[in-house]
N, C-alpha and C positions, 0 to 999 in steps of 0.2 A: 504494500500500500504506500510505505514511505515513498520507495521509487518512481512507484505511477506518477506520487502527486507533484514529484520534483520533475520530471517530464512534460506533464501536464502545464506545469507554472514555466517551466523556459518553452515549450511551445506557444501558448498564451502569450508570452513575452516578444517572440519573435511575428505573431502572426497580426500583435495590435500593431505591428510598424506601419502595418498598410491598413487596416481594419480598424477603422476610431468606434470610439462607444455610441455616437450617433448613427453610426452605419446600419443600413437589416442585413444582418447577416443571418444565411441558410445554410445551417449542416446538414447533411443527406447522411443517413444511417449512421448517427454516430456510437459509439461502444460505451459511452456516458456523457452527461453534462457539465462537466468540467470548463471547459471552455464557452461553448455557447452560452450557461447562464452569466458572462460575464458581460454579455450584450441585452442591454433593455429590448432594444429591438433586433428579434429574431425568432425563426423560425426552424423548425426540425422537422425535414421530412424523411419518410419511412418509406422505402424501396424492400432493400432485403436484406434486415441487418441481421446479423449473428447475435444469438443471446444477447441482447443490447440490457443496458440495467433499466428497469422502472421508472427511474426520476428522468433517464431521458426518452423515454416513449411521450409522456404525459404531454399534450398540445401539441401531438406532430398532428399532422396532412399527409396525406399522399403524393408526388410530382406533381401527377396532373391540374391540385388546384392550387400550381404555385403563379400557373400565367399572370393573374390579375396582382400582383403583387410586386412593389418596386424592390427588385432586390440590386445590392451594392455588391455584395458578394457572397460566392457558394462554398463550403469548405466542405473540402474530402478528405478529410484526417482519417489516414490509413483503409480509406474503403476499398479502394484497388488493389489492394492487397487480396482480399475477399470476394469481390464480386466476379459471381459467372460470366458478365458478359460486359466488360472496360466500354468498348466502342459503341454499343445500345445506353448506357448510361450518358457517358458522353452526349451522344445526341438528342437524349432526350432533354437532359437539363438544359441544352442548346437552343431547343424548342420553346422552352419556358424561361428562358433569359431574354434578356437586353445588348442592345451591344457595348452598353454601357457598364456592365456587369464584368464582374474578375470573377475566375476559378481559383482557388487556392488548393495546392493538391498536396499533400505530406505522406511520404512514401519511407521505409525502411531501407538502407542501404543493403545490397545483396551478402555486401562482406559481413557484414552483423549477423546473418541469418544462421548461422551455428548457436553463437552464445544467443540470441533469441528465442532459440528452441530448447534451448541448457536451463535460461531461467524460466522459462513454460514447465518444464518439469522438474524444476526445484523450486515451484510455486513461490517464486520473486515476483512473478507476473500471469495474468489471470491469463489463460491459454485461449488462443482466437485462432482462428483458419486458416492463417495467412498462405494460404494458396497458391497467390501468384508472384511472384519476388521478379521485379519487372526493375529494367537499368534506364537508365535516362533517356536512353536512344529508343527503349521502347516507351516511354512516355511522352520523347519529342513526335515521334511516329504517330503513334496516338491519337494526339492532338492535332496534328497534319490531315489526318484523315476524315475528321470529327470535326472538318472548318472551325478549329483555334490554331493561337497563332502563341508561340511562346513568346512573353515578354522578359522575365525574369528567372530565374533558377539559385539555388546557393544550397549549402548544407550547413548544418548544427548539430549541436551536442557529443562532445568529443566522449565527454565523459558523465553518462547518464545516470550515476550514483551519487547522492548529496552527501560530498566530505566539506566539510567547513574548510572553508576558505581554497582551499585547490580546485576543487568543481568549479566555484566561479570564475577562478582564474583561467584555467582549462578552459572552458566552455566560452568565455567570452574572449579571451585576445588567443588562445592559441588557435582554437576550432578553427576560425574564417580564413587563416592564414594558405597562401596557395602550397602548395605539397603537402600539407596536413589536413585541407579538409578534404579530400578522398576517402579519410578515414573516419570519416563523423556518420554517425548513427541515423540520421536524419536528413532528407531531403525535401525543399520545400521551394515548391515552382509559383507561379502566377502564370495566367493565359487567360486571351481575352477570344470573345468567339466572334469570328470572321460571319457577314452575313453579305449575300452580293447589295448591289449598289442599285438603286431604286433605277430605270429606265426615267423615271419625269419627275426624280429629287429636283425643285428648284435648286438653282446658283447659287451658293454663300455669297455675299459681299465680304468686305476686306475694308478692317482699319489699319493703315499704315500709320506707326507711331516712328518719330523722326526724334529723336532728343539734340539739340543743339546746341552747344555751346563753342565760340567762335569760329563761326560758320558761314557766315554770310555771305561768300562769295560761292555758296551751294547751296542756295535755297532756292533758286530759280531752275537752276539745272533740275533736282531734283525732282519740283513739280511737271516738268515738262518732261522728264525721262519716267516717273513711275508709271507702267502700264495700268492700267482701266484691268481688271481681274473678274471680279464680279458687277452685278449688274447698277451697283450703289455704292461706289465704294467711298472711302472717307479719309483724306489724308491730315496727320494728327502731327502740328509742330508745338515740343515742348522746351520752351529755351530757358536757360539757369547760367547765370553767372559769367555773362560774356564779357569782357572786355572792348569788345568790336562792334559794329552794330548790326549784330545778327536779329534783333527783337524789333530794330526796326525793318529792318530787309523782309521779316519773317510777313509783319503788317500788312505791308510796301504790295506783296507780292498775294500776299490772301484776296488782297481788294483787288488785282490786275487779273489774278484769274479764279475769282470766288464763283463768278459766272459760269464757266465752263465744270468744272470740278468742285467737291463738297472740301474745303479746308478749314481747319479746328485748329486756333490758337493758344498756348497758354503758357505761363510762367511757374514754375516749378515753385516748390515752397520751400526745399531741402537742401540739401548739395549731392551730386554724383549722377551719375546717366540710371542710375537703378528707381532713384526716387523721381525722377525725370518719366522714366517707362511707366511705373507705377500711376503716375498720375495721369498719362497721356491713356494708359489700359481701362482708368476711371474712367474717363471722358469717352470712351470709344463705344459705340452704338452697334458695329456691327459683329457678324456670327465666325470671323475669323480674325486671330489678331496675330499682328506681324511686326516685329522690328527690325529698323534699317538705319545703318547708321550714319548719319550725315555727313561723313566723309567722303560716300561713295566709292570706299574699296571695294565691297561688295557693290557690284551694278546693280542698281534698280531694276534694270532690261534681266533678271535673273529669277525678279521672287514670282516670277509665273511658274517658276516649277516649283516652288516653296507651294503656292497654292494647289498648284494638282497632286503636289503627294498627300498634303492633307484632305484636301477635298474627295478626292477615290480612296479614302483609308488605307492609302500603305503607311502611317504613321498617326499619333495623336497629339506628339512633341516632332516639331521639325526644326532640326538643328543643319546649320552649315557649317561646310569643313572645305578648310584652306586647304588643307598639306594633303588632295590630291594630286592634284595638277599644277604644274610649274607656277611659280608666280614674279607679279613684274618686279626686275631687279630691288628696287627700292622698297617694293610694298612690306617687309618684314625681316628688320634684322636675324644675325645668325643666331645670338642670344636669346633673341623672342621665340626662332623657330625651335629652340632648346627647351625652351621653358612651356611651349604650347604642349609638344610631343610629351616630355614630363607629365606634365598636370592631365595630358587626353590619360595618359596609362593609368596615373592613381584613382581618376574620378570611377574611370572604368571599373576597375576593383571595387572600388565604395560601393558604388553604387549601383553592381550589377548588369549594367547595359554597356556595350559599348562604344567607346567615344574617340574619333581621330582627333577635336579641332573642340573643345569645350569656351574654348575662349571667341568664338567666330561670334562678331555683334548680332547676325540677322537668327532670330529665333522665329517659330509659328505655330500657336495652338489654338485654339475656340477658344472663343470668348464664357463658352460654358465653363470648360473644365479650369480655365483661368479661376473664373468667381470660386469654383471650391478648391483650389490652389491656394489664395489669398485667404478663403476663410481660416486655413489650417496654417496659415504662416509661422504661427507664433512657433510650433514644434521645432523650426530651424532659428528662429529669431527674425530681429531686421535687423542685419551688419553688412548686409552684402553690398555695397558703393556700386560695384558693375550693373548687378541688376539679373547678370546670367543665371549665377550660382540659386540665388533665389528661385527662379522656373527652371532649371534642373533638376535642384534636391528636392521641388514640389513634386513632378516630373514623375520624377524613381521612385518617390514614397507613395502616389495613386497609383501605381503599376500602369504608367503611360506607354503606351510603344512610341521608342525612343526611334527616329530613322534621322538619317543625315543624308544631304543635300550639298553635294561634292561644286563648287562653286574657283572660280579662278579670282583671285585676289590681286588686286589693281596700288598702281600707289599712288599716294593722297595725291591730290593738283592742288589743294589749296590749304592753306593753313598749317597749323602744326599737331602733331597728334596731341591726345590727350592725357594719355598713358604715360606712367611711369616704372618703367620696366620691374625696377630695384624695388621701390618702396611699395607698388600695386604689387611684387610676388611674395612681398612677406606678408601682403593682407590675404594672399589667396593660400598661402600653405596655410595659416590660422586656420581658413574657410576648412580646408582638406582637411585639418584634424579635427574639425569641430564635427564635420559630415563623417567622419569615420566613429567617431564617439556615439553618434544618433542611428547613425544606420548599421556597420557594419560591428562595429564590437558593441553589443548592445546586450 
């Protein structure tokens, strides 16, 4: 019993990363209520579960009457393990989901299955059917067939026994570590389910959010090079702290072409391009939002693919990355291009997805998923000045599919950057330890 419930508490641990207590979350045949009753809103449905205990039978439903029901997400704590039929499961919960909806799947690693079946009959642990002892590749498979799409994967718990003080240690900074956790006891995915693409889904429109600070001799260009994307779109200048007269240029040029195109003005209330976007993302009305950054390294002439990858859902976070394609001599020191590659590999780690170019200004996600982004901010804080890290770590904590949008990178014509390589990378290794403390050693 001790062990169960120390399992039971670092699974619970690792599964509210993604799953807040406002969430409905639906477990399907769980083996008890351990975890579910820690969600006010939630439901438990009965498929075919194995001797399941009592207290978690009590207010289930059947699949069937999950349709009418908003769920956030579905947890399979170890039912794959048990169930006759993976691929009818899958699809049926497919059928009563959203595409809105996360799977959360938690599976035993195959290497455990000895000592698994040791303590099954040395009654450590209450003995269950684990039938199917399935490896990633069969669970990536799975999923593939069963239109989901994997977005995240990791393992836990190195060490499933509660020793004071070394199990925590154990279990939180050595477990995640790469070469070691191969050997962790626990495997725990997220996947979101693919549905096709409506034939007469109207067009999203597109807020273009611009943050500006000495910039003025790119504000005209800009207006005149962003493409028209959807059928309303809304281009958003936030200007902070310039020295130049980019605020007036910004006016100058709202009024010269407010006629032909929607332009939104405004003055930041903060300091840094994060609090800049944030406010420019308030002001924004329409159903996809976009940053660009008024340098113009990233072309303008470019975020039409930023829209079609969001718009046909091969992504729900659309990130651009430099360090595909050659870039112009001058656009990015050797130092920077050091320090990008660095930070793509660590965030990667963190954060489970992966990342060439985390530092690339032009981001793109809905305006939906944005608002419950920002609702949950406080869990990383507001430190981030850039503005990136903030919709990243939101990003990887709602289990977004993360895709990048490989982009050629231009150098500045006007002005001086804004960055500062030295003193901006000792705020972003902060950022990295502080995301590795929330997310991964947790």
């Amino acid at each position: 019993m001790i062990m169960k419930d120390y399992l039971y508490k670092l699974l619970h641990r690792y599964i509210s990363l993604y799953v807040r207590p406002e969430d409905h979350l639906v477990e399907v045949d769980p083996a008890n209520d351990i975890i579910i009753k820690q969600y006010p809103k939630h439901t438990v449905v009965r498929r075919n579960a194995p001797d399941a205990e009592e207290s978690a039978a009590e207010s289930s439903i059947p699949l069937e009457a999950l349709s009418s029901r908003d769920v956030d997400f579905v947890l399979l704590n170890g039912t794959l393990h048990y169930d006759s039929d993976i691929q009818a499961l899958l699809g049926d919960l497919r059928t009563h989901t959203s595409p809105s909806t996360r799977l959360v799947i938690t599976y035993y690693s195959s290497l455990w299955r000895p000592w698994i079946m040791l303590a099954s009959l040395l009654g450590l642990r209450k003995k269950q059917p684990e039938n199917n002892w399935i490896t990633h590749d069969d669970i990536t498979n799975m999923l593939l067939i069963c239109d989901y799409e994997l977005v995240r994967s990791e393992s836990r718990i190195l060490l499933p026994i509660p020793i004071p003080l070394l199990s925590a240690f154990i279990n939180r900074f050595l477990a995640p570590l790469p070469g070691i956790r191969h050997l962790n006891l626990v495997n725990i995915v997220i996947a979101r389910p693919r549905f096709p693409a409506e034939a007469d889904a109207p067009q999203p429109s597109v807020s273009v959010v611009v943050a500006a600070r000495n910039e003025a001799g790119n504000i005209e260009e800009i207006i005149n090079r962003t493409p028209q994307m959807g059928p309303d779109d809304e281009l958003i200048f936030i200007e902070g702290g310039s020295s130049d007269n980019t605020w007036e240029m910004i006016g100058q040029m709202a009024e010269k072409y407010g006629s032909s195109r929607t332009i939104l003005t405004g003055q930041q209330d903060g300091k840094g391009k994060g609090d800049a976007v944030r406010k420019g993302f308030g002001m924004a009305s329409k159903d996809i939002l976009m940053i660009l950054d008024a340098d113009m390294t990233v072309p303008p002439e470019d975020l039409p693919r930023f829209y079609e990858a969001i718009r046909t859902d091969k992504g729900e976070y659309i990130n651009g990355s430099r360090l595909v394609y050659p870039m112009e001599k001058e656009a990015m020191r050797f130092f920077n291009i050091i320090g990008n590659k660095f930070f793509a590999a660590a965030f990667s780690f963190v954060l489970g997805q992966q990342f060439r170019d985390t530092l690339c200004g032009t981001k793109v996600l809905t305006k939906t998923n944005y608002e419950k982004l920002a609702y949950h901010r406080s869990y990383f804080g507001d430190f981030d000045p850039f503005g990136d890290f903030d919709l990243i770590f939101g990003a990887a904590r709602m289990g977004l599919k993360i895709v990048e949008v490989p982009i050629r990178y231009r150098e500045r014509k006007y002005g001086d950057t804004n960055i500062s390589r030295w003193s901006h990378g000792v705020i972003l290794l902060k950022m990295l330890v502080f995301a590795a403390r929330r997310i991964k050693f947790i």
